[in-house]
Jmol script that loads the backbone (N, CA, C; Angstrom):
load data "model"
ATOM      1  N   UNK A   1       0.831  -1.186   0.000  1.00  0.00           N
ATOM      2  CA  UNK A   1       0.000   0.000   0.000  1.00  0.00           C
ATOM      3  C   UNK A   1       0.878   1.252   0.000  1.00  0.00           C
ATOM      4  N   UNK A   2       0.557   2.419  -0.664  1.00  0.00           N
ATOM      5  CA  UNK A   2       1.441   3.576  -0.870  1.00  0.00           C
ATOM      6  C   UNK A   2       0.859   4.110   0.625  1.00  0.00           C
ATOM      7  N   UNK A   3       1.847   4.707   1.318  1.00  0.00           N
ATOM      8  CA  UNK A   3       1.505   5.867   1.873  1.00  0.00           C
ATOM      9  C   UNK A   3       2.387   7.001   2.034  1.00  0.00           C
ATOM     10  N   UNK A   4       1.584   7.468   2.793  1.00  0.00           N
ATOM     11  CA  UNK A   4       2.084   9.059   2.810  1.00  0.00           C
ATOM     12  C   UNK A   4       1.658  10.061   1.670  1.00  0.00           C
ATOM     13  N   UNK A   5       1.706  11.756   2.158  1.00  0.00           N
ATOM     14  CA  UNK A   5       1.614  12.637   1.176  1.00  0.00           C
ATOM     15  C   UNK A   5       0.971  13.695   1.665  1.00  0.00           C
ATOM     16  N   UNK A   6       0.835  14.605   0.731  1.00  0.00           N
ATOM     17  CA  UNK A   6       0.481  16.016   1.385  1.00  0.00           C
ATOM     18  C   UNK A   6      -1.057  17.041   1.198  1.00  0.00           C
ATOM     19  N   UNK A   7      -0.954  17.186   2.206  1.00  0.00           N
ATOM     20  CA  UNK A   7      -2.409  18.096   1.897  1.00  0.00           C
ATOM     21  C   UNK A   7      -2.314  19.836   2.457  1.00  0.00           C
ATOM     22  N   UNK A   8      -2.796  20.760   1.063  1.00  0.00           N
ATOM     23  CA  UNK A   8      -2.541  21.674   1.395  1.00  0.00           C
ATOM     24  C   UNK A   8      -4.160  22.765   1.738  1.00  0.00           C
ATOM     25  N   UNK A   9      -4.566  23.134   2.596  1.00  0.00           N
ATOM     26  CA  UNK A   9      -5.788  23.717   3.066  1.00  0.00           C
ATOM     27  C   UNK A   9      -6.153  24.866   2.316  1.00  0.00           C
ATOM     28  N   UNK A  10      -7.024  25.603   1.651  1.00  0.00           N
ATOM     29  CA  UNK A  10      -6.911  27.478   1.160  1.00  0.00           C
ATOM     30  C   UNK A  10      -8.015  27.619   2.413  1.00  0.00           C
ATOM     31  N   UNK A  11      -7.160  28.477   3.338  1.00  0.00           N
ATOM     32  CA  UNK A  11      -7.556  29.059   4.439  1.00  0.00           C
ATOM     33  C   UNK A  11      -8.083  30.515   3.628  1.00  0.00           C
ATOM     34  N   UNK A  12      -8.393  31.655   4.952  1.00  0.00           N
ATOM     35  CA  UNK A  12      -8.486  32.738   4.618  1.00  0.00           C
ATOM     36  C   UNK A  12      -7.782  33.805   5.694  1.00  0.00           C
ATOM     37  N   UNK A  13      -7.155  34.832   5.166  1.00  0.00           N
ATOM     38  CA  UNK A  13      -6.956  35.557   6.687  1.00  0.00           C
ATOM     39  C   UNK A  13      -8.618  36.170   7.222  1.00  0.00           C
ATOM     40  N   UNK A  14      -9.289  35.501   7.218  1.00  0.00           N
ATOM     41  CA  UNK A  14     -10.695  36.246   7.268  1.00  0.00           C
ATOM     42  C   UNK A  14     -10.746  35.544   8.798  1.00  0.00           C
ATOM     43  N   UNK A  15     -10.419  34.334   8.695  1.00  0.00           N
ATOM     44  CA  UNK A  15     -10.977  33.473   9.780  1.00  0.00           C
ATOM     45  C   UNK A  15     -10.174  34.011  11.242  1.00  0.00           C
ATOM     46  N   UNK A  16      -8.925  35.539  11.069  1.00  0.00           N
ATOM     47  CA  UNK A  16      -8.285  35.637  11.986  1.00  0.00           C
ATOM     48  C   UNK A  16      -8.789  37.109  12.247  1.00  0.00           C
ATOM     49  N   UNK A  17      -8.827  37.682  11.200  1.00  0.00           N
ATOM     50  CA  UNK A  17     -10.141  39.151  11.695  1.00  0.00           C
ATOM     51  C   UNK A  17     -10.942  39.381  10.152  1.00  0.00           C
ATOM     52  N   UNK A  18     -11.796  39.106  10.770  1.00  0.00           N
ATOM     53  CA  UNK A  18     -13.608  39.081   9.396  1.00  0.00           C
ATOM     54  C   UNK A  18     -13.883  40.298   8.927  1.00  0.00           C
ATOM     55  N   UNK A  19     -14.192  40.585   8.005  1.00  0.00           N
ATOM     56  CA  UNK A  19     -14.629  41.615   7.260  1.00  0.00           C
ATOM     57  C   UNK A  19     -16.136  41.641   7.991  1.00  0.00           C
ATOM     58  N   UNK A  20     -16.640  42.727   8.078  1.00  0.00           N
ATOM     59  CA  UNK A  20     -18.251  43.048   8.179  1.00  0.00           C
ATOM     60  C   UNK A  20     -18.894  42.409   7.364  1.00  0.00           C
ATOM     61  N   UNK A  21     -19.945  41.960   7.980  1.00  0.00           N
ATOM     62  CA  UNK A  21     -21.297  41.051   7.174  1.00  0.00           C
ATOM     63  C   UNK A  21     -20.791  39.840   6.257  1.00  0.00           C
ATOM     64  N   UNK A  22     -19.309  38.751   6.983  1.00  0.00           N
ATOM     65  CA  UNK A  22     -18.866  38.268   6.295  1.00  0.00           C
ATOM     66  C   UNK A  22     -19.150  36.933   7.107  1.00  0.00           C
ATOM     67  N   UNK A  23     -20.103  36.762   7.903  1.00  0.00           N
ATOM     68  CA  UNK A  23     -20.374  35.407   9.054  1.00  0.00           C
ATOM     69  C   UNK A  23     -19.925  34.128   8.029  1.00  0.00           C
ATOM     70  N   UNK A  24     -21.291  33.975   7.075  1.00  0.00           N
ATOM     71  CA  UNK A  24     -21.113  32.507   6.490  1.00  0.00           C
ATOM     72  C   UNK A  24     -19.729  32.239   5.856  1.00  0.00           C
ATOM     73  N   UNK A  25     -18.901  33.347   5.260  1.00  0.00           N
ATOM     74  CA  UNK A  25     -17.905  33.475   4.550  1.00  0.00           C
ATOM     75  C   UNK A  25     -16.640  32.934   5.713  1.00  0.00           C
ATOM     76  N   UNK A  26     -16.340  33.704   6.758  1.00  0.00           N
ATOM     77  CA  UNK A  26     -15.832  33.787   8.202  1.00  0.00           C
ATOM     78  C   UNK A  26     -15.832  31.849   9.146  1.00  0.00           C
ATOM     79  N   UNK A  27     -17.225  32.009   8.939  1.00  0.00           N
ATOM     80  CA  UNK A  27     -17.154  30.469   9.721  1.00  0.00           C
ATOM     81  C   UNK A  27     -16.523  29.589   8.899  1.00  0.00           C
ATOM     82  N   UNK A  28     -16.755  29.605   7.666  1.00  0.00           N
ATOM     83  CA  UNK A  28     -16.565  28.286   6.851  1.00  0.00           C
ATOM     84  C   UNK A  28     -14.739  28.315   6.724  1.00  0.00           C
ATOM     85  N   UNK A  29     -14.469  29.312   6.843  1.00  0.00           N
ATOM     86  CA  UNK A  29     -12.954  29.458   6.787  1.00  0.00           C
ATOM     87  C   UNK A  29     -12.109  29.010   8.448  1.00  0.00           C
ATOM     88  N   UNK A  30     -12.652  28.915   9.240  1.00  0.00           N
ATOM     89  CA  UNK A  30     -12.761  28.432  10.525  1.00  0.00           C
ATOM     90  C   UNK A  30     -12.857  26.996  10.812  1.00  0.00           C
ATOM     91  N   UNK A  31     -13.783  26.910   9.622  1.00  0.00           N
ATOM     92  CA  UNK A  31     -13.783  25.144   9.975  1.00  0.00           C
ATOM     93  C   UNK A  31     -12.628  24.722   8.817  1.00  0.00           C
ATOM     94  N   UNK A  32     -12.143  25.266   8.179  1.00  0.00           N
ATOM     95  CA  UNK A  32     -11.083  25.147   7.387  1.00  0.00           C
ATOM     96  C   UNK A  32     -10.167  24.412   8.434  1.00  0.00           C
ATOM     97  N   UNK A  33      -9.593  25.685   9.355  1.00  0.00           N
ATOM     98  CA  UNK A  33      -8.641  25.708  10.078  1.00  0.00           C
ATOM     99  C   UNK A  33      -8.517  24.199  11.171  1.00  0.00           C
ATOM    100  N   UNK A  34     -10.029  23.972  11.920  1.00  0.00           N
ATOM    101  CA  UNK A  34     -10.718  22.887  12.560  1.00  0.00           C
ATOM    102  C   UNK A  34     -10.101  21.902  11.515  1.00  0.00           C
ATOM    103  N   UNK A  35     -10.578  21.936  10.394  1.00  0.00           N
ATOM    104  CA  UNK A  35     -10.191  20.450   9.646  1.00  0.00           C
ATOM    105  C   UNK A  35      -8.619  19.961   9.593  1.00  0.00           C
ATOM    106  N   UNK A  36      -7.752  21.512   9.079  1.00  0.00           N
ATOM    107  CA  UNK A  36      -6.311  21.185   9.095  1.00  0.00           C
ATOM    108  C   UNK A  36      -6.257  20.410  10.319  1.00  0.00           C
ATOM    109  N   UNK A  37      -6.226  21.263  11.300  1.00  0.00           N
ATOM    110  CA  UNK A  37      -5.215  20.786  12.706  1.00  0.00           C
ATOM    111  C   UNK A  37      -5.753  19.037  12.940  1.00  0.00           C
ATOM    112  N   UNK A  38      -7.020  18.900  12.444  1.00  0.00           N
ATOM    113  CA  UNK A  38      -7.617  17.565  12.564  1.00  0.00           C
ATOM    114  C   UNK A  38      -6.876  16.757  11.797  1.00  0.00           C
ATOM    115  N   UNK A  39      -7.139  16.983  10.507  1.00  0.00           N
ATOM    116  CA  UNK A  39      -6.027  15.881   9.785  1.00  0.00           C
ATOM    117  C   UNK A  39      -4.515  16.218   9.538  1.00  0.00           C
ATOM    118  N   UNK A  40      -4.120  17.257  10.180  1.00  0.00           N
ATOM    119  CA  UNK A  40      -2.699  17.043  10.693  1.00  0.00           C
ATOM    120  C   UNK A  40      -2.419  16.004  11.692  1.00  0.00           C
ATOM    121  N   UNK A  41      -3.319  15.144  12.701  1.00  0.00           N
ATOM    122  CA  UNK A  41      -3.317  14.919  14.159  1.00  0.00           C
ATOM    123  C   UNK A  41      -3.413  13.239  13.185  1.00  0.00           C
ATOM    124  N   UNK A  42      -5.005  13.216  12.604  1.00  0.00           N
ATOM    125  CA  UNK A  42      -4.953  11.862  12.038  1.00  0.00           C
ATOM    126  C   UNK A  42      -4.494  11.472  10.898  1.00  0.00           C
ATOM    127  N   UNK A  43      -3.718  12.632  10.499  1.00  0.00           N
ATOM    128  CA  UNK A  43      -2.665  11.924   9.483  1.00  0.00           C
ATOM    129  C   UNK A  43      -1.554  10.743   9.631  1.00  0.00           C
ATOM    130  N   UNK A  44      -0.906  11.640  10.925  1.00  0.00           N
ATOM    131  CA  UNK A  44       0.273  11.283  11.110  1.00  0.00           C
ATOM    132  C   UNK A  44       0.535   9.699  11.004  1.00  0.00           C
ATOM    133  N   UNK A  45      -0.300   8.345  11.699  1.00  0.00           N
ATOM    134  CA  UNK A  45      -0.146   6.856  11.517  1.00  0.00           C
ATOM    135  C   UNK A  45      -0.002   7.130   9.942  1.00  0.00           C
ATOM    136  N   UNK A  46      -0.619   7.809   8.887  1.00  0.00           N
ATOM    137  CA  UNK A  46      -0.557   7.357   7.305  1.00  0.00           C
ATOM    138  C   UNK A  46       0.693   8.053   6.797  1.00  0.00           C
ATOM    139  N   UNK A  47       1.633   9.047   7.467  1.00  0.00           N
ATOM    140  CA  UNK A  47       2.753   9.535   6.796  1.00  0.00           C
ATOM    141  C   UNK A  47       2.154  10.722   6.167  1.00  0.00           C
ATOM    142  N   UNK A  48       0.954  11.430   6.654  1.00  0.00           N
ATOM    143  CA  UNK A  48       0.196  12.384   5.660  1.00  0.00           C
ATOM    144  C   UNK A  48       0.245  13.770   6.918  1.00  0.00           C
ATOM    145  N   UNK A  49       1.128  14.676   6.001  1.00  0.00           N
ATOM    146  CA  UNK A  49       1.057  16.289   6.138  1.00  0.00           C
ATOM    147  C   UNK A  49      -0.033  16.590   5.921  1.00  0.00           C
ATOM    148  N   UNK A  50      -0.499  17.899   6.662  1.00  0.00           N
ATOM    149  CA  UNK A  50      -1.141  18.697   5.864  1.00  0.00           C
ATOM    150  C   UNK A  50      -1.269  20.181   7.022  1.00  0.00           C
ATOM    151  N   UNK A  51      -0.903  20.802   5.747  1.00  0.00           N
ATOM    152  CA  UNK A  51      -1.088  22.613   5.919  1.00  0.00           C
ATOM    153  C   UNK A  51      -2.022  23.581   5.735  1.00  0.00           C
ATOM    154  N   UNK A  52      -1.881  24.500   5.887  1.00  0.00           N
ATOM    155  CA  UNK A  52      -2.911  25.441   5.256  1.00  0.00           C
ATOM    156  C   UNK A  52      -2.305  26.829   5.546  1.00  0.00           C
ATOM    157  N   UNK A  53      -3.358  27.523   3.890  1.00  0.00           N
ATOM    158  CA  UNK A  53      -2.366  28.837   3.630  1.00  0.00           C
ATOM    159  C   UNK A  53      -3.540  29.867   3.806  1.00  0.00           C
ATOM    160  N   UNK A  54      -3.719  30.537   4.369  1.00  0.00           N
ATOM    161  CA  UNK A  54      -4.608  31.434   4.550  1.00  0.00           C
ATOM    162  C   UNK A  54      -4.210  33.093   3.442  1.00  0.00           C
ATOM    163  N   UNK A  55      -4.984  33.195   2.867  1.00  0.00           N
ATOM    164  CA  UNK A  55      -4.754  34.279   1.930  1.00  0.00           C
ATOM    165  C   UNK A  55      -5.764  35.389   2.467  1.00  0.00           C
ATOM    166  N   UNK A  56      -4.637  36.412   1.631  1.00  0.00           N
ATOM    167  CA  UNK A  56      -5.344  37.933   2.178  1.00  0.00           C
ATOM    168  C   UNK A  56      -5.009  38.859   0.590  1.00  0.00           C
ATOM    169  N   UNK A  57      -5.997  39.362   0.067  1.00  0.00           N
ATOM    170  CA  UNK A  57      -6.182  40.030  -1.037  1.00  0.00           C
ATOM    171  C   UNK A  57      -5.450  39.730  -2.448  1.00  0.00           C
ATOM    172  N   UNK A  58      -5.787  38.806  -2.642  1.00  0.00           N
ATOM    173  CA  UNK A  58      -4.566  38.123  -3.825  1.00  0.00           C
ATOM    174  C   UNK A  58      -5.642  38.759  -4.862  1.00  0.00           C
ATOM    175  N   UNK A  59      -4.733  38.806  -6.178  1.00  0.00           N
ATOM    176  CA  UNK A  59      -6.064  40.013  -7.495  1.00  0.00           C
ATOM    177  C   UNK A  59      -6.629  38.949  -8.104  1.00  0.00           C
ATOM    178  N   UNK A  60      -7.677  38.525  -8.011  1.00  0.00           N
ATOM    179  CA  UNK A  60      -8.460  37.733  -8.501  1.00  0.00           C
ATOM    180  C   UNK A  60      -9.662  38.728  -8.548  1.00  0.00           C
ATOM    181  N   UNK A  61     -10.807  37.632  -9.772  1.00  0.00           N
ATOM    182  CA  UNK A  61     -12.280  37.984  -9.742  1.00  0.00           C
ATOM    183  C   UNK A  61     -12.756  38.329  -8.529  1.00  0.00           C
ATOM    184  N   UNK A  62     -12.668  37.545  -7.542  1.00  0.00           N
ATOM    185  CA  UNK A  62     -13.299  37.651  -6.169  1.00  0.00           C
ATOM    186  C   UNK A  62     -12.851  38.997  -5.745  1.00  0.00           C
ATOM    187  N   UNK A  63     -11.494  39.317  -5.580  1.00  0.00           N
ATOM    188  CA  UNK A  63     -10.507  40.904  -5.010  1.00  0.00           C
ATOM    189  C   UNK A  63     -11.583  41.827  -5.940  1.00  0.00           C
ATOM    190  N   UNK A  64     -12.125  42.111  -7.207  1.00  0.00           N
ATOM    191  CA  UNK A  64     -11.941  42.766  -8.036  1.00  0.00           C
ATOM    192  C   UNK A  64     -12.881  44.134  -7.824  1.00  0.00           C
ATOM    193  N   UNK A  65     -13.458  44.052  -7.104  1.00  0.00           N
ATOM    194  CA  UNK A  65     -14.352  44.933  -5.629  1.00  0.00           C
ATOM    195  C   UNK A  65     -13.704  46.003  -5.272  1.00  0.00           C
ATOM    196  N   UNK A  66     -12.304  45.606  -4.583  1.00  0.00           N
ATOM    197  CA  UNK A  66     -11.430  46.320  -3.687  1.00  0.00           C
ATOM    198  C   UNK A  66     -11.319  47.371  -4.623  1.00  0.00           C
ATOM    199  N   UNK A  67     -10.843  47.323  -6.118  1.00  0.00           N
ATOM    200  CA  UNK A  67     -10.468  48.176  -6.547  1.00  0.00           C
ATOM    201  C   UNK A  67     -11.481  49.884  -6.641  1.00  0.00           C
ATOM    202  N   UNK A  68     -12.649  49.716  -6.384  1.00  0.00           N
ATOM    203  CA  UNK A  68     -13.666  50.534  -5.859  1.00  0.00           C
ATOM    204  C   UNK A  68     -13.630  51.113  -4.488  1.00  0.00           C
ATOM    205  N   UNK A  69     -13.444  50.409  -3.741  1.00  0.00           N
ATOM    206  CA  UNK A  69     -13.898  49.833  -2.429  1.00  0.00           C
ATOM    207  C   UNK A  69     -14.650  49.287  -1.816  1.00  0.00           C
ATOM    208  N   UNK A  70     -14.538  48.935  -0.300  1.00  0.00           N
ATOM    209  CA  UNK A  70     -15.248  47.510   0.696  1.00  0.00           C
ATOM    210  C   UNK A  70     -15.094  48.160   1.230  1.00  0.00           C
ATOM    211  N   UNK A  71     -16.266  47.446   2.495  1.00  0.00           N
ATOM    212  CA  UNK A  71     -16.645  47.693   3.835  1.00  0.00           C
ATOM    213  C   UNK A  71     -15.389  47.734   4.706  1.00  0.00           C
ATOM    214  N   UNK A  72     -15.210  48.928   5.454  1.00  0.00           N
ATOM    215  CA  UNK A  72     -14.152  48.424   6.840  1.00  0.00           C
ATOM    216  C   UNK A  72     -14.698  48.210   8.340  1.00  0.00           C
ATOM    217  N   UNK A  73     -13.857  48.037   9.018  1.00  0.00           N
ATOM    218  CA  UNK A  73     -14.703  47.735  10.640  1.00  0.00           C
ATOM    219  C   UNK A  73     -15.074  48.965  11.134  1.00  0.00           C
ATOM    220  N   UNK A  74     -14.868  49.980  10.620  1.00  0.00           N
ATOM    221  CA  UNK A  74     -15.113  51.548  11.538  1.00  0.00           C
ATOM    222  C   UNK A  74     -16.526  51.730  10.483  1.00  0.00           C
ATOM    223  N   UNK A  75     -16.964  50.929   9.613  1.00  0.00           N
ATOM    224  CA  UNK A  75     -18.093  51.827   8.706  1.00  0.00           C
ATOM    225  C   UNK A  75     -17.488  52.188   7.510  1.00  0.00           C
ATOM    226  N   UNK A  76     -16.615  53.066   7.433  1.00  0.00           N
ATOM    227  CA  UNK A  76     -15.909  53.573   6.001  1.00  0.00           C
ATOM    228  C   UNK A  76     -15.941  52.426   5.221  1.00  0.00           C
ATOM    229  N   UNK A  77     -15.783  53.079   4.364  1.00  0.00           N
ATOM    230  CA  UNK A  77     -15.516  51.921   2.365  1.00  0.00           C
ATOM    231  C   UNK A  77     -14.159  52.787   2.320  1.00  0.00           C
ATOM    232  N   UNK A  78     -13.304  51.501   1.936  1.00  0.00           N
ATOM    233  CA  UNK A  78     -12.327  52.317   1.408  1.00  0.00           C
ATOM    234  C   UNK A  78     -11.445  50.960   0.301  1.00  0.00           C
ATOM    235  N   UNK A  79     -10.766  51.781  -0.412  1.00  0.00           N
ATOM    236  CA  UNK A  79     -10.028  51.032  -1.495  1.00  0.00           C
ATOM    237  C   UNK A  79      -8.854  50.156  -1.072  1.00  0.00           C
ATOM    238  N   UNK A  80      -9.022  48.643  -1.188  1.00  0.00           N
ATOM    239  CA  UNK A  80      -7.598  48.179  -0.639  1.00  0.00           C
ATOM    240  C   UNK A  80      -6.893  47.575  -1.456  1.00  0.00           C
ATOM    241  N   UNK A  81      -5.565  47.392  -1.188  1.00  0.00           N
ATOM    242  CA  UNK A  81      -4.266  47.186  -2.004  1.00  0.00           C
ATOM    243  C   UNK A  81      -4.682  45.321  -2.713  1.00  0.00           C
ATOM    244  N   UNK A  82      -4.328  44.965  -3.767  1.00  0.00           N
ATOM    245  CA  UNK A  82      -4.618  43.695  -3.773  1.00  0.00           C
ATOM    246  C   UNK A  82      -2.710  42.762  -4.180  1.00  0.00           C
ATOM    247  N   UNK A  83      -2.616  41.345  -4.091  1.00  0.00           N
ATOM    248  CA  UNK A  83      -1.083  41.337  -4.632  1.00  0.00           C
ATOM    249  C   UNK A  83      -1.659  39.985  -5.500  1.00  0.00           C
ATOM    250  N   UNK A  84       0.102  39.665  -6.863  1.00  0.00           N
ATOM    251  CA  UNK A  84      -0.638  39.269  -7.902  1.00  0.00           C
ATOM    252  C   UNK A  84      -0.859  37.713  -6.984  1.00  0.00           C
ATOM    253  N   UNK A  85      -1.365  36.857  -7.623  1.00  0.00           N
ATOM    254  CA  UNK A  85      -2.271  35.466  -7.286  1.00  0.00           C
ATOM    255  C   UNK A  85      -0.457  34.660  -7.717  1.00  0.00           C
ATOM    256  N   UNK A  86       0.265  35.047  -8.479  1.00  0.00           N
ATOM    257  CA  UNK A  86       1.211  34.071  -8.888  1.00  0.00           C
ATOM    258  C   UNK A  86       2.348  34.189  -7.509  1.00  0.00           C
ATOM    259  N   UNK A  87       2.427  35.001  -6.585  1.00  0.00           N
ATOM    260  CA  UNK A  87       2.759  34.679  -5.382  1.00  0.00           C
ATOM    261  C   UNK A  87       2.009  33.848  -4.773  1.00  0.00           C
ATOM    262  N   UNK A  88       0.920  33.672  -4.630  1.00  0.00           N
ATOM    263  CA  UNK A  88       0.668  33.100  -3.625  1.00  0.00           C
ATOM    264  C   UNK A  88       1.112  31.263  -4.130  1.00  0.00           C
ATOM    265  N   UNK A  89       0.652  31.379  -5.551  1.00  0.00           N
ATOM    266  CA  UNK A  89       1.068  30.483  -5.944  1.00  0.00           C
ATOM    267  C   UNK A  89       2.356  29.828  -5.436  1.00  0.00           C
ATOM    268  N   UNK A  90       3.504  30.565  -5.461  1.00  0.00           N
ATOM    269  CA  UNK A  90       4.944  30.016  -5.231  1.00  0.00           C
ATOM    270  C   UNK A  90       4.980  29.917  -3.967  1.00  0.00           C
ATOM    271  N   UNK A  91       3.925  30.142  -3.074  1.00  0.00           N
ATOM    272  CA  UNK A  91       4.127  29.874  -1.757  1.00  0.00           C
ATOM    273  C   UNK A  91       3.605  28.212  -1.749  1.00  0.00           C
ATOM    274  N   UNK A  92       2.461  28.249  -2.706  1.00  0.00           N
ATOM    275  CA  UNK A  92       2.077  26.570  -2.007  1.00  0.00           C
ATOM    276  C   UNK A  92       3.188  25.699  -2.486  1.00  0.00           C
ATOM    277  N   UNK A  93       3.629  26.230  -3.888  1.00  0.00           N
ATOM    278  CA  UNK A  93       4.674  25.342  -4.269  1.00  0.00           C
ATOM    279  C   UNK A  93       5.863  24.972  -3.376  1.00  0.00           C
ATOM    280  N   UNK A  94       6.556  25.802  -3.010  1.00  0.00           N
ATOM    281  CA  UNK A  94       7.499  25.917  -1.716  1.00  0.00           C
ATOM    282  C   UNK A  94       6.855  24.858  -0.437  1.00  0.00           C
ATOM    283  N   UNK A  95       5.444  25.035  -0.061  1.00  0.00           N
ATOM    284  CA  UNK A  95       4.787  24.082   0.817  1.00  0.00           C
ATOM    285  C   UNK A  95       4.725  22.777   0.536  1.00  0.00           C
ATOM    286  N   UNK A  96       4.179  22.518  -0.708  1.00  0.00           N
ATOM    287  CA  UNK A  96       4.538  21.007  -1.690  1.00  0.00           C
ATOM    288  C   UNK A  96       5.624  20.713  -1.600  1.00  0.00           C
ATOM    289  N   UNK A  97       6.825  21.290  -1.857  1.00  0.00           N
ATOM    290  CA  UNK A  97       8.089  20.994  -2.225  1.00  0.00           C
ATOM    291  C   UNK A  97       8.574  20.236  -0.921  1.00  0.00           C
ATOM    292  N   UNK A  98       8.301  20.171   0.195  1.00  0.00           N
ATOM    293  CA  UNK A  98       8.928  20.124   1.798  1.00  0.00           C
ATOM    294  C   UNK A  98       8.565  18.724   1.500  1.00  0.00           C
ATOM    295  N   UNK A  99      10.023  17.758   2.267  1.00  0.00           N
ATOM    296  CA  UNK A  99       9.864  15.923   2.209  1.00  0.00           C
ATOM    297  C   UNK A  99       8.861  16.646   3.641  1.00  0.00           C
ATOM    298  N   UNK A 100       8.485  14.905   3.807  1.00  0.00           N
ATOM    299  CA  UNK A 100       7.413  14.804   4.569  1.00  0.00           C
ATOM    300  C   UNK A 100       7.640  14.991   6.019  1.00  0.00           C
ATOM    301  N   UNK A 101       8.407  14.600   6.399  1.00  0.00           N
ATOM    302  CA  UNK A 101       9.219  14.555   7.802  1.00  0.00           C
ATOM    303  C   UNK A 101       8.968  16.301   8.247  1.00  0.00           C
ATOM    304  N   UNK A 102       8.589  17.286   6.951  1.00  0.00           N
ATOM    305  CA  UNK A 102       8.150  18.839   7.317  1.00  0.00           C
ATOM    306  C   UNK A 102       7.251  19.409   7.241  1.00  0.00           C
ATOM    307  N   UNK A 103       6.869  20.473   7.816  1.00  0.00           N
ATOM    308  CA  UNK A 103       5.637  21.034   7.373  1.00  0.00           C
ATOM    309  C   UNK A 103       5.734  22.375   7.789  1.00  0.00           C
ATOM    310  N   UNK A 104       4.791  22.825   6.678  1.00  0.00           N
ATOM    311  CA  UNK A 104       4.380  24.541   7.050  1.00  0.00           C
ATOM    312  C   UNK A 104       2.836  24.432   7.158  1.00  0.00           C
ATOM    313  N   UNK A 105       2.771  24.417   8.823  1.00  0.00           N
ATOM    314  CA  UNK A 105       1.216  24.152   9.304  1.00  0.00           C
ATOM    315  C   UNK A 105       0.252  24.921   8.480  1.00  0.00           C
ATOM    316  N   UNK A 106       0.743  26.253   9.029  1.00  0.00           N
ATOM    317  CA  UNK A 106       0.289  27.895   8.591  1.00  0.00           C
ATOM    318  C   UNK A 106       0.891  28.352   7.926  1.00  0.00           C
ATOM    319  N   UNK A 107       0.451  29.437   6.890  1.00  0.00           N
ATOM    320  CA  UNK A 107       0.927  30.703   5.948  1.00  0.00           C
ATOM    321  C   UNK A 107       0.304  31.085   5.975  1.00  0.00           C
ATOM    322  N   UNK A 108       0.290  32.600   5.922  1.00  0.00           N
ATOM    323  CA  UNK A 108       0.114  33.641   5.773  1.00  0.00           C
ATOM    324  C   UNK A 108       0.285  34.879   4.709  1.00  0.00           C
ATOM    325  N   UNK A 109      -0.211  34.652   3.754  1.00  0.00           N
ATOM    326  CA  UNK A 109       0.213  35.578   2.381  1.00  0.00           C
ATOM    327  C   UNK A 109      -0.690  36.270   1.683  1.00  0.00           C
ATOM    328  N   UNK A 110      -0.378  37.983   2.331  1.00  0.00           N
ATOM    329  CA  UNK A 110      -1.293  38.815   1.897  1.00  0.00           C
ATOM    330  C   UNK A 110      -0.471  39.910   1.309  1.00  0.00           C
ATOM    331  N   UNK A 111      -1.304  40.639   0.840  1.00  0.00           N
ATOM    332  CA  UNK A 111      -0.886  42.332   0.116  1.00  0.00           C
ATOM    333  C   UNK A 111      -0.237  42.947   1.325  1.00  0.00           C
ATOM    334  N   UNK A 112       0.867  43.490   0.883  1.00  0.00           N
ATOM    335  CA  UNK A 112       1.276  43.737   1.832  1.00  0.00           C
ATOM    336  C   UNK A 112       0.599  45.045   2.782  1.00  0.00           C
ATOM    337  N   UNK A 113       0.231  46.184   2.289  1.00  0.00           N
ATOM    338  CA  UNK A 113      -0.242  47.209   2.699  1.00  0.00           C
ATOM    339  C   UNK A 113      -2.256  47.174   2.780  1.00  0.00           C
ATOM    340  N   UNK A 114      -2.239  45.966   2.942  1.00  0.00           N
ATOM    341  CA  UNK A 114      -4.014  45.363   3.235  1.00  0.00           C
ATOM    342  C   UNK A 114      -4.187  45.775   4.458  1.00  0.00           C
ATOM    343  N   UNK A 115      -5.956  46.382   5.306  1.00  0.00           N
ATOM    344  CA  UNK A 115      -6.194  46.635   6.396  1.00  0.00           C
ATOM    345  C   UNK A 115      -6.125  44.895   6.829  1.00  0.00           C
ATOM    346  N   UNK A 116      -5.411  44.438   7.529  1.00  0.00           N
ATOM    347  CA  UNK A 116      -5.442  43.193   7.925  1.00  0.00           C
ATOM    348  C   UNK A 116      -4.680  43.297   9.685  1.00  0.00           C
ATOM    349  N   UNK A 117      -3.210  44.009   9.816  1.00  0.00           N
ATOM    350  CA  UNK A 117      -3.019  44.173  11.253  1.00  0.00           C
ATOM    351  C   UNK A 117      -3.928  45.578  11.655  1.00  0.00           C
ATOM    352  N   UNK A 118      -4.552  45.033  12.770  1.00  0.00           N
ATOM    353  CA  UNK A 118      -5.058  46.082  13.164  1.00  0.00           C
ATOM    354  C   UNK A 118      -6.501  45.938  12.993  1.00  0.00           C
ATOM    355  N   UNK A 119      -7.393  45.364  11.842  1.00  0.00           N
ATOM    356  CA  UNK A 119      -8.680  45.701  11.496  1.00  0.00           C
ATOM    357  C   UNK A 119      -9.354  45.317  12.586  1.00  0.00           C
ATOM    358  N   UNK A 120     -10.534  45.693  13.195  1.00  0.00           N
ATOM    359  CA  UNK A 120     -11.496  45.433  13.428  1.00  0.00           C
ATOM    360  C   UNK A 120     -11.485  45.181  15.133  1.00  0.00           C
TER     361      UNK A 120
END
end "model"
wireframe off; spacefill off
backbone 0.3
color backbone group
């Protein structure tokens, strides 16, 4: 039987401070997190990693809002920074790349100048 191998999570930085009126969006990224640490725990007898990368404004369809502006936690709308999607990319790759014996539980990879420290 093969074993071992890797599993990588798309978290959100949402699930660590939420945007306004973002509950269903917010929880489900929460149980994201619930699931990693879970099958990090019952991986381990199968030789099976697994991580998760929580993203914060990468320019996608979904970002494509910001460029207007979104809701902030004080009330204001305001315009936020977005970064390109092919970073985030080279981050999971870098996460894939790790033999098994490693892991990058968590990441964290957002725009850099995003309301994210501090919001809310």
């Amino acid at each position: 039987q093969p074993r071992g191998g890797r599993i990588i999570n798309n978290g959100s930085i949402s699930a660590h401070a939420p945007r306004p009126n973002s509950a269903p969006y917010t929880a489900t990224k929460h149980a994201i997190t619930g699931l990693t640490k879970s099958t990090s725990l019952d991986g381990r007898p199968y030789d099976i990693a697994c991580g998760q990368i929580d993203i914060g404004n990468a320019g996608t369809a979904m970002t494509e809002k910001m460029k207007s502006g979104v809701a902030q936690a004080d009330g204001s709308t305001a315009v936020e920074p977005t970064m390109d999607p092919r970073d985030v990319a080279r981050a999971v790759v870098y996460m894939a790349s790790l033999p098994l014996d490693a892991n990058v539980q968590f990441l964290t990879v957002m725009a850099t100048k995003m309301p994210f420290i501090g919001r809310g």
